[in-house]
PyMOL Python script that loads the backbone (N, CA, C, O; Angstrom):
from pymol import cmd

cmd.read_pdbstr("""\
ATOM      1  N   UNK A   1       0.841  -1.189   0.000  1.00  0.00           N
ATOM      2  CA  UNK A   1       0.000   0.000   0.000  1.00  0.00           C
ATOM      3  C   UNK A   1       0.880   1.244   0.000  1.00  0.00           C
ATOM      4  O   UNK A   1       2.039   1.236   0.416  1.00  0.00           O
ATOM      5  N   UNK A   2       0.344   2.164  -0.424  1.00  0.00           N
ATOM      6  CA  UNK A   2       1.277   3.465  -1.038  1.00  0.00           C
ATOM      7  C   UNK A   2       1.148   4.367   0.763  1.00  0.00           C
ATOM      8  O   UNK A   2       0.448   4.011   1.710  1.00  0.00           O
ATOM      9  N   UNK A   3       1.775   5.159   0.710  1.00  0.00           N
ATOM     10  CA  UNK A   3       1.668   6.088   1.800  1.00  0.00           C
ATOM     11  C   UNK A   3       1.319   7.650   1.138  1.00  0.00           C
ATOM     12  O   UNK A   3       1.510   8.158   0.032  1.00  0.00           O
ATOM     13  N   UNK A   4       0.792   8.055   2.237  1.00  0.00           N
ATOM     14  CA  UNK A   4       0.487   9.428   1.442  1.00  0.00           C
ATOM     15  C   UNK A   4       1.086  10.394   1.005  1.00  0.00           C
ATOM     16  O   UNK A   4       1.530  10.769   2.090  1.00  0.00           O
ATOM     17  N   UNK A   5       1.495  11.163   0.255  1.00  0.00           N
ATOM     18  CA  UNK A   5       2.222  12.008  -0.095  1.00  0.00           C
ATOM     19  C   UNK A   5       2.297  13.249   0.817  1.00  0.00           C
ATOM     20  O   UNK A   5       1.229  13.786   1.112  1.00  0.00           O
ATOM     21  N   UNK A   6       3.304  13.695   1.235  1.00  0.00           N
ATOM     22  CA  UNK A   6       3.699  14.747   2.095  1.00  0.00           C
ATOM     23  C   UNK A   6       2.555  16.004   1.180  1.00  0.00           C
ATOM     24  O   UNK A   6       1.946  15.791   0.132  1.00  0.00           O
ATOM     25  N   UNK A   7       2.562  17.133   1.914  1.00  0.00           N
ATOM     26  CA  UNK A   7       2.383  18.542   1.191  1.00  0.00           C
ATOM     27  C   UNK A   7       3.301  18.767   0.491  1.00  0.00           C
ATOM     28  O   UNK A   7       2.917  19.100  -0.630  1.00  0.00           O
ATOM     29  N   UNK A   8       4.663  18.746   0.630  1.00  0.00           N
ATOM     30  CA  UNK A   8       5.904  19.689  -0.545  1.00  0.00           C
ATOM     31  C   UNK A   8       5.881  18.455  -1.254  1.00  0.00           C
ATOM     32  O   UNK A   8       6.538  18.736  -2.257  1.00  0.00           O
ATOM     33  N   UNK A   9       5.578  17.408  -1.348  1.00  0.00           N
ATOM     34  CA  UNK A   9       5.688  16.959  -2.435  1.00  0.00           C
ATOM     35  C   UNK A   9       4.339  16.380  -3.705  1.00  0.00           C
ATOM     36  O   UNK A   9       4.633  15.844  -4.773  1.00  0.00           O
ATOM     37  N   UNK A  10       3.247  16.590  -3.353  1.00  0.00           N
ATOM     38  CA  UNK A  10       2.412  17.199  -4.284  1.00  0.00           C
ATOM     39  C   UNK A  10       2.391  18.070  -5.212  1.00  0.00           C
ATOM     40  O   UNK A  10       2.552  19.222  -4.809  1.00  0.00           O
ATOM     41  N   UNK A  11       2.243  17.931  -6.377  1.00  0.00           N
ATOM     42  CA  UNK A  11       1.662  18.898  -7.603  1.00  0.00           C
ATOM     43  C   UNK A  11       1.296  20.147  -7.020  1.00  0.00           C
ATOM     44  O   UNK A  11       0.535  20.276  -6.061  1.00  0.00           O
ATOM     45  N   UNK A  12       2.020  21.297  -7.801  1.00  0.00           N
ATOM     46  CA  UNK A  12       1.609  22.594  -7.502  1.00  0.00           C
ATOM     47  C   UNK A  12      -0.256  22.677  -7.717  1.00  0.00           C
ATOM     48  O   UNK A  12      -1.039  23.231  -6.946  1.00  0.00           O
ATOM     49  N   UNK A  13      -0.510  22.120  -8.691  1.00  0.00           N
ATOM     50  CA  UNK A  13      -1.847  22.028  -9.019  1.00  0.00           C
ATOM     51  C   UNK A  13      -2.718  21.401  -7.782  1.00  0.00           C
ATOM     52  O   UNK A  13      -3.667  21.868  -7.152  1.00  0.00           O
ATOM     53  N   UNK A  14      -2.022  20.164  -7.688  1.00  0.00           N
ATOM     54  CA  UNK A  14      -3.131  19.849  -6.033  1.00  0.00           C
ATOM     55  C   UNK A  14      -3.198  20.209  -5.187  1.00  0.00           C
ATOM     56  O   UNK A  14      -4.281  20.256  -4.604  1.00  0.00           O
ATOM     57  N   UNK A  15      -1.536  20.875  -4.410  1.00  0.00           N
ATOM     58  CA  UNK A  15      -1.961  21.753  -3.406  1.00  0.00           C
ATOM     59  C   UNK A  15      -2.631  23.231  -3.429  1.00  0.00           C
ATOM     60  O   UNK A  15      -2.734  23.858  -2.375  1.00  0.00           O
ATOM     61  N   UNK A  16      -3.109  23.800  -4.734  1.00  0.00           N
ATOM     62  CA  UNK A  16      -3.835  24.879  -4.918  1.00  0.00           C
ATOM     63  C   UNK A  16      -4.985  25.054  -5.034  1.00  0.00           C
ATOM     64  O   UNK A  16      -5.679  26.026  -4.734  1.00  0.00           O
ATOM     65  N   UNK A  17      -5.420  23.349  -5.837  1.00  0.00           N
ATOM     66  CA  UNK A  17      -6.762  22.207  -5.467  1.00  0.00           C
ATOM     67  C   UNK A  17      -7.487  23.051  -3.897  1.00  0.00           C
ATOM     68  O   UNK A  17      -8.397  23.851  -3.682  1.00  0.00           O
ATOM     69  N   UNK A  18      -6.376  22.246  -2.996  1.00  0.00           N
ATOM     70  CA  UNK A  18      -6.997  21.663  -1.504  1.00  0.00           C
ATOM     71  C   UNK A  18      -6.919  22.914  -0.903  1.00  0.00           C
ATOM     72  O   UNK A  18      -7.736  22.974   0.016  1.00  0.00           O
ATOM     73  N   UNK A  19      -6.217  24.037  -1.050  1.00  0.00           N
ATOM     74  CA  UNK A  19      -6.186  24.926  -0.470  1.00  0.00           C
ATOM     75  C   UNK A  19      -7.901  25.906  -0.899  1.00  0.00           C
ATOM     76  O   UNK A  19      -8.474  26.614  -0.072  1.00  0.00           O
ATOM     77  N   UNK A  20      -8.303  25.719  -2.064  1.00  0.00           N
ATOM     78  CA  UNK A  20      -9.111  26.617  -2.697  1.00  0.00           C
ATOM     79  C   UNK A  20     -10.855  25.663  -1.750  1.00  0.00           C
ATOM     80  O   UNK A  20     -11.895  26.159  -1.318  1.00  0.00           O
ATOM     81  N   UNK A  21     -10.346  24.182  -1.806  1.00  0.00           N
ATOM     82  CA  UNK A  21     -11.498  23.413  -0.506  1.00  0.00           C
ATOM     83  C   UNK A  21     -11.184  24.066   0.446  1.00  0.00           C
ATOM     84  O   UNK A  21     -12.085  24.850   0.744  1.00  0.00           O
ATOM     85  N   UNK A  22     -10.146  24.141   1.218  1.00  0.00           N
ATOM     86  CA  UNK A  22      -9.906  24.453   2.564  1.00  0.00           C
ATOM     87  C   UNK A  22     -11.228  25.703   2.633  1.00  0.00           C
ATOM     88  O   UNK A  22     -12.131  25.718   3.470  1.00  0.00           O
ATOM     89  N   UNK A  23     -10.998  26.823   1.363  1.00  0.00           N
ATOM     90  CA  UNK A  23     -11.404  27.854   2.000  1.00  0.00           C
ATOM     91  C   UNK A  23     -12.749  27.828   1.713  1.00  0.00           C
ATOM     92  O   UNK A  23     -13.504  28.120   2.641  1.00  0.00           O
ATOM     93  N   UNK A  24     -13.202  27.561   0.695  1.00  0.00           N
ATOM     94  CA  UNK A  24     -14.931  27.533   0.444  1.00  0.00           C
ATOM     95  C   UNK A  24     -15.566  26.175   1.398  1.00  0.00           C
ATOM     96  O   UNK A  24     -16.779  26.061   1.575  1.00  0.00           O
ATOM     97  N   UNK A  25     -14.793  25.415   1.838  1.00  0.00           N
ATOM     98  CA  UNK A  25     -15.473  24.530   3.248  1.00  0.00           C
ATOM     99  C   UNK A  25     -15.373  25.048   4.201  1.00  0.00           C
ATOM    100  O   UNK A  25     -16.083  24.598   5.101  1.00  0.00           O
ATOM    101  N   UNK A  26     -14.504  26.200   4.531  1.00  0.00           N
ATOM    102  CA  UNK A  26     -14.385  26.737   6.186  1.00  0.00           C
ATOM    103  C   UNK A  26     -13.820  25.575   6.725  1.00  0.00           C
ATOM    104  O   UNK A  26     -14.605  24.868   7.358  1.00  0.00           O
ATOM    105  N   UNK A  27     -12.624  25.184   6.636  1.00  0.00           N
ATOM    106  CA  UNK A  27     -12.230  24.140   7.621  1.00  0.00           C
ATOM    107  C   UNK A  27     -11.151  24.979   8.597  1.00  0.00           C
ATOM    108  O   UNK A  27     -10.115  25.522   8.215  1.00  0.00           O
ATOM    109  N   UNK A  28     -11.588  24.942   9.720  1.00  0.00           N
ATOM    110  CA  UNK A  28     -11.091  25.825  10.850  1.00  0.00           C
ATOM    111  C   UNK A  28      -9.481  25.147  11.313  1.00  0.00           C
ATOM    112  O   UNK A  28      -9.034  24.016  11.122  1.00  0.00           O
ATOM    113  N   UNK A  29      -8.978  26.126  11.859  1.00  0.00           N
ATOM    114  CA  UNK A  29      -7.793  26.086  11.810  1.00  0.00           C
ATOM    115  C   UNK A  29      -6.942  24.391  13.041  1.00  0.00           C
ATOM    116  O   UNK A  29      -5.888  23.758  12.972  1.00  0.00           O
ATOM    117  N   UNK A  30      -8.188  24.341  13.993  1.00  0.00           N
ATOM    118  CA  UNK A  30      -8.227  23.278  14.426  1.00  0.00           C
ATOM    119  C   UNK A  30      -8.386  22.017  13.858  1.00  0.00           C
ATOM    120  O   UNK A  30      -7.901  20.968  14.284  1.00  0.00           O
ATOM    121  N   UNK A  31      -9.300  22.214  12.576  1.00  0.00           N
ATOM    122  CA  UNK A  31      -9.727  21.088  11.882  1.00  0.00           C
ATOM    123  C   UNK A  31      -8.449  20.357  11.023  1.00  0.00           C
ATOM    124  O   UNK A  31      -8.301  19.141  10.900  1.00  0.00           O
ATOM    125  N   UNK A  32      -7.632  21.338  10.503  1.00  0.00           N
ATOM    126  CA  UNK A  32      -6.275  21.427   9.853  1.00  0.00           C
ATOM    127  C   UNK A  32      -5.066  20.845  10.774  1.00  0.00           C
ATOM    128  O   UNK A  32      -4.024  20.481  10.229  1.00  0.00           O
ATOM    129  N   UNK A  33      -5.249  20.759  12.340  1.00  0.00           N
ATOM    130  CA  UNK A  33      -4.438  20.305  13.149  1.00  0.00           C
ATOM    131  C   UNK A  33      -4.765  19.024  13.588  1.00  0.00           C
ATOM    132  O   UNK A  33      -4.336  18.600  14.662  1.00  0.00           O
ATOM    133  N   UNK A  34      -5.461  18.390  12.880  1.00  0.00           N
ATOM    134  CA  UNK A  34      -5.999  17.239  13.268  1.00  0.00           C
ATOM    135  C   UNK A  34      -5.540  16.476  12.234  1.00  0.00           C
ATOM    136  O   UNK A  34      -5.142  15.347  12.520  1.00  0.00           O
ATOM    137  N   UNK A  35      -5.495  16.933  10.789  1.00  0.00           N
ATOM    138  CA  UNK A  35      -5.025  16.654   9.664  1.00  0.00           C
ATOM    139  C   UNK A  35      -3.704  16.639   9.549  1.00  0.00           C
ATOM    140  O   UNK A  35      -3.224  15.614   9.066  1.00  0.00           O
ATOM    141  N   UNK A  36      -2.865  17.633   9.910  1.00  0.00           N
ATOM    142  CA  UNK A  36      -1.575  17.580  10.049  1.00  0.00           C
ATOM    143  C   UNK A  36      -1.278  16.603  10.834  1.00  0.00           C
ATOM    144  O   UNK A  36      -0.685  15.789  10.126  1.00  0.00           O
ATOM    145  N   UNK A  37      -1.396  15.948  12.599  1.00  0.00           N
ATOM    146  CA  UNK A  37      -1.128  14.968  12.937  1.00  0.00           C
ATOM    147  C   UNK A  37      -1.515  13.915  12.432  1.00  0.00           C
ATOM    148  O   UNK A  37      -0.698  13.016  12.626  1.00  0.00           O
ATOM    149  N   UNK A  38      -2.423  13.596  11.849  1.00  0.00           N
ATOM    150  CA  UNK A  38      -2.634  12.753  11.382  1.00  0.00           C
ATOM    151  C   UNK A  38      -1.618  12.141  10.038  1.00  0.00           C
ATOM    152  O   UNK A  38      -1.069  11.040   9.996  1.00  0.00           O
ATOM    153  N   UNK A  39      -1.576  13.305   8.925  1.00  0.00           N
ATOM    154  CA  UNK A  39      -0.534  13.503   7.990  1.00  0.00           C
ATOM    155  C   UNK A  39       0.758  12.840   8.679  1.00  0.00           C
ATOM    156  O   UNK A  39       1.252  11.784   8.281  1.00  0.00           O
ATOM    157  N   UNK A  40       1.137  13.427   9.525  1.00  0.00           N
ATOM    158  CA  UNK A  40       2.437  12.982  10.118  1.00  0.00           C
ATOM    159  C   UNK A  40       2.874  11.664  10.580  1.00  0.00           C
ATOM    160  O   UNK A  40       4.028  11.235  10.592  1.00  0.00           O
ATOM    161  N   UNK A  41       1.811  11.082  10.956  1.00  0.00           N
ATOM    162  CA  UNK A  41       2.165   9.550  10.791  1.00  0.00           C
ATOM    163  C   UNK A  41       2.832   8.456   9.960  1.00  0.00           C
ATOM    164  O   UNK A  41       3.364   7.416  10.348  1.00  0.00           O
ATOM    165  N   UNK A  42       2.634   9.070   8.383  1.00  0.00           N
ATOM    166  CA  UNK A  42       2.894   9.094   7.022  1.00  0.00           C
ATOM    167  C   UNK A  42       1.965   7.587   6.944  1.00  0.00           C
ATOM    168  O   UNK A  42       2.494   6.477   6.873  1.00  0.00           O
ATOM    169  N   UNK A  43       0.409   7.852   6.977  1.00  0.00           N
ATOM    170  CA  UNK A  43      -0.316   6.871   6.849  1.00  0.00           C
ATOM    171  C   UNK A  43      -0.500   5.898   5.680  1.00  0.00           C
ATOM    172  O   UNK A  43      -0.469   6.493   4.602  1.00  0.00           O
ATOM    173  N   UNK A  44      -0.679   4.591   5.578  1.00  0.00           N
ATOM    174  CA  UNK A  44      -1.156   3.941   4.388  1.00  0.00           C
ATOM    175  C   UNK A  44      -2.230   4.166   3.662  1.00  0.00           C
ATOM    176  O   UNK A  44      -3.373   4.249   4.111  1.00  0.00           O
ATOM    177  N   UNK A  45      -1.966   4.253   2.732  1.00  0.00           N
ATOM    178  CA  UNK A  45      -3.599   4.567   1.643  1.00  0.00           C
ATOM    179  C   UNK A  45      -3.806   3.849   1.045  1.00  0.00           C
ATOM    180  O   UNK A  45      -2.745   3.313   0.727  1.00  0.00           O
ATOM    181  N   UNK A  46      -4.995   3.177   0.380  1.00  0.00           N
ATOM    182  CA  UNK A  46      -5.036   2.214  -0.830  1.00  0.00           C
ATOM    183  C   UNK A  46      -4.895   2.798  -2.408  1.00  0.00           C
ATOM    184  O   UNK A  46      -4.985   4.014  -2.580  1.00  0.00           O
ATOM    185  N   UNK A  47      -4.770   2.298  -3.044  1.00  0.00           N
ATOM    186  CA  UNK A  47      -4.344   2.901  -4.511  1.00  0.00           C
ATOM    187  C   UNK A  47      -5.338   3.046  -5.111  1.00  0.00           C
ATOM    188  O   UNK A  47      -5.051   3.373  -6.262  1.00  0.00           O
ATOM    189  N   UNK A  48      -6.398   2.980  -4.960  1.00  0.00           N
ATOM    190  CA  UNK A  48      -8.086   3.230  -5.368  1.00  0.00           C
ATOM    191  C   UNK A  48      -8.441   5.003  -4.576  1.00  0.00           C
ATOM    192  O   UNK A  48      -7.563   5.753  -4.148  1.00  0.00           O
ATOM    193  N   UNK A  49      -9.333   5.171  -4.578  1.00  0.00           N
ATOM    194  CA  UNK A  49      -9.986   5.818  -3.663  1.00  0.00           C
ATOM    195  C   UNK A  49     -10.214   5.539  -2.467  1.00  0.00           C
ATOM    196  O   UNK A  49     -10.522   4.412  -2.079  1.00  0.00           O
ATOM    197  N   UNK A  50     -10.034   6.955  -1.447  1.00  0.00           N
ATOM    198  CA  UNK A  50     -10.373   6.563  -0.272  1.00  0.00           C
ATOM    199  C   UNK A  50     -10.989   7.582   0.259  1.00  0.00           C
ATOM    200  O   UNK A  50     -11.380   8.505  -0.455  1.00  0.00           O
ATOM    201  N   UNK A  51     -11.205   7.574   1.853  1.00  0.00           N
ATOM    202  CA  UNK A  51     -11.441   8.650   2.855  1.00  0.00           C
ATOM    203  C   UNK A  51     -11.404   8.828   3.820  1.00  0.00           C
ATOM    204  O   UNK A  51     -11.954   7.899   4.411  1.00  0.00           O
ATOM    205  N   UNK A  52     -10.887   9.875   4.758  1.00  0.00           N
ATOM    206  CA  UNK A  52     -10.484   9.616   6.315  1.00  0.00           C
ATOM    207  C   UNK A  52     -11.841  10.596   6.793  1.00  0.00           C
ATOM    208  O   UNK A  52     -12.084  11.633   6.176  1.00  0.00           O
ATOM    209  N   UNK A  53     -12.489  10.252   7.685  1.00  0.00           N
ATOM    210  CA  UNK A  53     -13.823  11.287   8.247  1.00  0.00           C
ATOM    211  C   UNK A  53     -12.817  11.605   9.835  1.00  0.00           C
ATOM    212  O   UNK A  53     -12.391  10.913  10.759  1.00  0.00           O
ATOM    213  N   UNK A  54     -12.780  13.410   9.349  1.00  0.00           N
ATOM    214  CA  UNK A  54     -12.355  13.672  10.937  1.00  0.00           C
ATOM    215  C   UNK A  54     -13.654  14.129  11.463  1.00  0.00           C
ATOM    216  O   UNK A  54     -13.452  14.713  12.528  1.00  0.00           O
ATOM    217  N   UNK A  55     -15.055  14.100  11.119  1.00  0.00           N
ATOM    218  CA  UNK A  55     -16.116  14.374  12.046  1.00  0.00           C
ATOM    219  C   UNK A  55     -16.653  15.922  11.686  1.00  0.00           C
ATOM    220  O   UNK A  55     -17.879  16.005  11.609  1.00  0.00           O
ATOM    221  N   UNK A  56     -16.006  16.989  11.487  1.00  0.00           N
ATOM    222  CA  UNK A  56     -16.147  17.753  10.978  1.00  0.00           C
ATOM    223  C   UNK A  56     -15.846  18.221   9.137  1.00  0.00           C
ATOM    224  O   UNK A  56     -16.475  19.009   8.430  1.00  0.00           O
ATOM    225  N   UNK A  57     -15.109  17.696   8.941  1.00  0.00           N
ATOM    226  CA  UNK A  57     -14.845  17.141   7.517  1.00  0.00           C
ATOM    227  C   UNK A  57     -14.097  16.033   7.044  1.00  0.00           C
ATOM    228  O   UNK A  57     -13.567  15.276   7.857  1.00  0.00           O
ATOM    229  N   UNK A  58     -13.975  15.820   5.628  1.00  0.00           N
ATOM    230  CA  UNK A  58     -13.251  14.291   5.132  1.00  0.00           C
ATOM    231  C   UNK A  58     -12.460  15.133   3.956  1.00  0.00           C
ATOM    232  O   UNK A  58     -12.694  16.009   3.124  1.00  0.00           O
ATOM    233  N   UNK A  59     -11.262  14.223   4.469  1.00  0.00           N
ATOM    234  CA  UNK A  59     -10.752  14.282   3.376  1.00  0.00           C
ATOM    235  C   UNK A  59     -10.371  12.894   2.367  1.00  0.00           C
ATOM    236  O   UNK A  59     -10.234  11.745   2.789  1.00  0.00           O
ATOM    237  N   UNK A  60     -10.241  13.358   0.880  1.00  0.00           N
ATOM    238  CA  UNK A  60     -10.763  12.527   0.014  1.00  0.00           C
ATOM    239  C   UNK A  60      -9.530  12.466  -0.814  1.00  0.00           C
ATOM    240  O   UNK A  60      -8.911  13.438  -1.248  1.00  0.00           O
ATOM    241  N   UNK A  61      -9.174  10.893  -1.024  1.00  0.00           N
ATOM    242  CA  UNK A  61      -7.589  11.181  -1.983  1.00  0.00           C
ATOM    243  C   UNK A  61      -8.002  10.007  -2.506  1.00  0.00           C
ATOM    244  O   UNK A  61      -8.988   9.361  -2.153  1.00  0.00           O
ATOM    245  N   UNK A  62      -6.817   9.605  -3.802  1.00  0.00           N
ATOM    246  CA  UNK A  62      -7.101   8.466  -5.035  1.00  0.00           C
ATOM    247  C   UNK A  62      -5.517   7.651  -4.679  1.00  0.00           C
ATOM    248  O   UNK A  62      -4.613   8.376  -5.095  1.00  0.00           O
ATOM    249  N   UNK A  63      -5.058   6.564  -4.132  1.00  0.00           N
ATOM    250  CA  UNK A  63      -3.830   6.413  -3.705  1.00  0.00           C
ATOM    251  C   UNK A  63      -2.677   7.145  -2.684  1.00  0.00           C
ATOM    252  O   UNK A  63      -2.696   7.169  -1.453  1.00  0.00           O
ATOM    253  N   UNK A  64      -1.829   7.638  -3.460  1.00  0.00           N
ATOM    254  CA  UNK A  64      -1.242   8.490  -2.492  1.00  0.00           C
ATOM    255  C   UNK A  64      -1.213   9.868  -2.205  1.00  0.00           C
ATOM    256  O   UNK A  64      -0.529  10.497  -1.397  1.00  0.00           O
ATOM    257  N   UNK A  65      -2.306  10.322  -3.223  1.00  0.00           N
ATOM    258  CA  UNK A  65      -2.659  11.815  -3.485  1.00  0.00           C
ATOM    259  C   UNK A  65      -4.081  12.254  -2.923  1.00  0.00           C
ATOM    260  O   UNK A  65      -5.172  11.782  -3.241  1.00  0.00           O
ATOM    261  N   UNK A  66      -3.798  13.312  -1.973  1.00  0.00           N
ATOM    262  CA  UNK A  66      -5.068  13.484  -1.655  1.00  0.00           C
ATOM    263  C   UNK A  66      -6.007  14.416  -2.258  1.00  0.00           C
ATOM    264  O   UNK A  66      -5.396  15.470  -2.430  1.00  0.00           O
ATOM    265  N   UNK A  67      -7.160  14.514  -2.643  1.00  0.00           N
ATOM    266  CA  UNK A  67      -7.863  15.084  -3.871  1.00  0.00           C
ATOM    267  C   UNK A  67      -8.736  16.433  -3.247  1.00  0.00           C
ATOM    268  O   UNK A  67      -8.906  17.551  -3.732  1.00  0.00           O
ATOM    269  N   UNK A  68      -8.989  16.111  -2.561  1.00  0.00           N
ATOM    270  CA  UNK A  68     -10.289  16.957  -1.807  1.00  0.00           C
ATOM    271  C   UNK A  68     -10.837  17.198  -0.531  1.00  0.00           C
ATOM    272  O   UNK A  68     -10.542  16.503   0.441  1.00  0.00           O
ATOM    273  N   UNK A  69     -11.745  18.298  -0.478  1.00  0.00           N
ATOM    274  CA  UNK A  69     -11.935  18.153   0.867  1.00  0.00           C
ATOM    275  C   UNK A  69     -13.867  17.804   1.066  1.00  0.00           C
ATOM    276  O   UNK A  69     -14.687  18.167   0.223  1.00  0.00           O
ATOM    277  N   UNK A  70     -14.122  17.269   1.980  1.00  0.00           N
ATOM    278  CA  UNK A  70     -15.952  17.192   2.019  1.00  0.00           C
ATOM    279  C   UNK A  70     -16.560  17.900   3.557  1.00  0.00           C
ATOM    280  O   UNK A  70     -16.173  17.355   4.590  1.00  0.00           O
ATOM    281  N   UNK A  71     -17.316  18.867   3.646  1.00  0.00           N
ATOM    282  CA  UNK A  71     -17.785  18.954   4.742  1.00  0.00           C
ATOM    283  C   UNK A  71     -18.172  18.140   5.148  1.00  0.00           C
ATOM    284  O   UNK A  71     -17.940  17.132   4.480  1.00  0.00           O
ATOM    285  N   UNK A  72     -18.902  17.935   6.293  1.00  0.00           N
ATOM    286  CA  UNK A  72     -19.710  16.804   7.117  1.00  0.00           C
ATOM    287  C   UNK A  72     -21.181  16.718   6.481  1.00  0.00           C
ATOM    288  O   UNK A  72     -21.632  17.736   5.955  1.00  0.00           O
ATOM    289  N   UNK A  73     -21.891  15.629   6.505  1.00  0.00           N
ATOM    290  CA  UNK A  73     -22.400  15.510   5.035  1.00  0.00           C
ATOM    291  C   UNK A  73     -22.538  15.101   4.101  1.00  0.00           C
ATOM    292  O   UNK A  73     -23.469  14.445   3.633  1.00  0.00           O
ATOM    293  N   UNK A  74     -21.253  15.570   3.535  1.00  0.00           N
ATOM    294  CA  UNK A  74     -21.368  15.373   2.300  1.00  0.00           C
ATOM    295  C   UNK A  74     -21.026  13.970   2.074  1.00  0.00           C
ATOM    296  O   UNK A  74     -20.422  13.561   3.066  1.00  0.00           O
ATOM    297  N   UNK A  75     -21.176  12.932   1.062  1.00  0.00           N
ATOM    298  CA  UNK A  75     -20.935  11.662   0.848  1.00  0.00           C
ATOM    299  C   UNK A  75     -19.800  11.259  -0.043  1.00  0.00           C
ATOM    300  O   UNK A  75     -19.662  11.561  -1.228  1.00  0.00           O
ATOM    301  N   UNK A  76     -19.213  10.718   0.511  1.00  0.00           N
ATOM    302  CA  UNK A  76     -17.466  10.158   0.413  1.00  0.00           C
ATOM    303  C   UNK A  76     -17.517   9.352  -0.471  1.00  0.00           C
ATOM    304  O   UNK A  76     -18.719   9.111  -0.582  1.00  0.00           O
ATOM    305  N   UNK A  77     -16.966   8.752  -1.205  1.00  0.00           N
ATOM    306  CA  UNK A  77     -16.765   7.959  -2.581  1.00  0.00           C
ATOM    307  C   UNK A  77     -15.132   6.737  -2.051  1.00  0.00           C
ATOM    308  O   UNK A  77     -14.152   7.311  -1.577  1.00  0.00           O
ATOM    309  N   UNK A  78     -15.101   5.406  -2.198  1.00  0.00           N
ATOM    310  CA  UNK A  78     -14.013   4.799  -1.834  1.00  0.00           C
ATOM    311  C   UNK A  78     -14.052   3.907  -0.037  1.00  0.00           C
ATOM    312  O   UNK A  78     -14.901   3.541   0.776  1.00  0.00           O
ATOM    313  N   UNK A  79     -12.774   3.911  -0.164  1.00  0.00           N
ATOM    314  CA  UNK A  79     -12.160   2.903   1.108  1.00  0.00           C
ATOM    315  C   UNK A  79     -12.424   4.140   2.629  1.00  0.00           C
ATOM    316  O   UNK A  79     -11.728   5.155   2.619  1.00  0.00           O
ATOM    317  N   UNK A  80     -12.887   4.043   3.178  1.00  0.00           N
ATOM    318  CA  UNK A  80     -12.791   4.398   4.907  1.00  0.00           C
ATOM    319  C   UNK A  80     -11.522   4.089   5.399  1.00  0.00           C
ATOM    320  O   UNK A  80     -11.169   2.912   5.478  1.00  0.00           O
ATOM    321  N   UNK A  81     -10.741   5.077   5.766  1.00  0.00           N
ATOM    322  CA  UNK A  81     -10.013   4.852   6.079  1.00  0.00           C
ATOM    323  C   UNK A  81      -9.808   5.269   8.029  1.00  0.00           C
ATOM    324  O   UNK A  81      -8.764   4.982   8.615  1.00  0.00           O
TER     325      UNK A  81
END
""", "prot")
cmd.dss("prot")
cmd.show_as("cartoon", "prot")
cmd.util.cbc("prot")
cmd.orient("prot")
């Protein structure tokens, strides 16, 4: 299983992606610190689609790239992670 890709090493394009979710979801600055530890683990992903639900939002990636962000709600596509 792939691990997730750091932030600096993502596509200028995806991290401009997730940043442009960050802001039209309102994901609060706490919500982002939950993500970062989590990030930091350097977790396994499956090479399909997946999704991690932190409760207030999900985030949504295809292997080792993470794609998107979902408010709470909204319906996730893939593996639960």
């Amino acid at each position: 299983m792939p691990q997730l890709e750091r932030w600096e090493s993502l596509p200028e394009g995806v991290r401009q992606h997730l940043i442009g979710r960050m802001r039209d979801r309102a994901i609060s600055i706490s919500d982002l610190n939950q993500l970062r530890l989590w990030v930091e683990t350097r977790p396994e992903v499956p090479d399909g689609d997946w999704y991690k639900d932190f409760g207030s939002f999900k985030i949504c990636g295809s292997g080792s790239y993470p794609k998107t962000f979902l408010v709470r709600g909204q319906a996730a596509k893939g593996e639960a992670l």
